[in-house]
N, C-alpha and C positions, 0 to 999 in steps of 0.2 A: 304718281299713284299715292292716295294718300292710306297712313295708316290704318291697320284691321282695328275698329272697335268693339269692345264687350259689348255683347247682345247680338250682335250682326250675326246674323244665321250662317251667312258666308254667301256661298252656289248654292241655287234652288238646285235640285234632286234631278239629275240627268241633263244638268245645261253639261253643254259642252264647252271644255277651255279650251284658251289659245291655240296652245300648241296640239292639242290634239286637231285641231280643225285644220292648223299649219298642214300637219302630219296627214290626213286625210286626202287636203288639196295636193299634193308633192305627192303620194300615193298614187293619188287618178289621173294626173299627171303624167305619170310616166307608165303608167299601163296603155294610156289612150293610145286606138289605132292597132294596140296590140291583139286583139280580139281572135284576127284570124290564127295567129303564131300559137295563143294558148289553147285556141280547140285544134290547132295541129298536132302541141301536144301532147292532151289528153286523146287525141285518137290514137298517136305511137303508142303514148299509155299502157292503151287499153289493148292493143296489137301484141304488147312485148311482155306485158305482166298484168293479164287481168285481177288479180288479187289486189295488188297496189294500184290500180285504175280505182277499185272500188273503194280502198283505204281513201284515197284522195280525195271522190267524191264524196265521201262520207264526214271527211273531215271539213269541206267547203260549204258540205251544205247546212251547216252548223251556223253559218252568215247570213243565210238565206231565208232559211226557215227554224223559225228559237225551238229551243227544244222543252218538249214536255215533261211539266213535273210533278209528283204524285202528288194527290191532294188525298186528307186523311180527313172525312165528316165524321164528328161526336155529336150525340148528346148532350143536354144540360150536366145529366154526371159525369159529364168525359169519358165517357165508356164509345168505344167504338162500338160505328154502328155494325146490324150483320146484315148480310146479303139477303134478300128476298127473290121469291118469283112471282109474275104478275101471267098468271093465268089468264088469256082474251079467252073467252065464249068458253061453254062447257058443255056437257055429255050431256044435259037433260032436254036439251034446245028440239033433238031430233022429233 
């Protein structure tokens, strides 16, 4: 491996390293075939302490599906903007 030089950006932005890829393949690795045992699981789970069933799911599906995050739109003066309402069709139509 040779030397880090000055200027070198490094990793583009989301490449994945080694070991994490290592880490990934050894992961799915050893889940594999597992599929029926962990929806056995999550159905005792959900049998024995629905509270913690839903904790669980809620906490995996955070892998699944990313989660939502606020987004704040300004104006030019950085004044936040305010909410409007968009009235379709009106009273005089009749």
């Amino acid at each position: 491996m040779s030397k880090f030089k000055s200027g070198n950006s490094g990793r583009p932005k989301g490449a994945i390293g080694k070991t994490t890829k290592e880490a990934r393949e050894l992961y799915l690795n050893a889940i594999q075939g597992e599929s029926e045992h962990i929806a056995q699981a999550f159905k005792d789970l959900r049998e024995k302490d629905p509270y913690k069933y839903l904790q669980v799911i809620a906490k995996f599906t955070q892998f699944i599906i990313p989660k939502l995050s606020n987004t704040v739109l300004s104006n030019e003066e950085d004044e936040v903007f305010k909410p409007f309402t968009i009235n379709i069709g009106s009273d005089t139509d009749s």
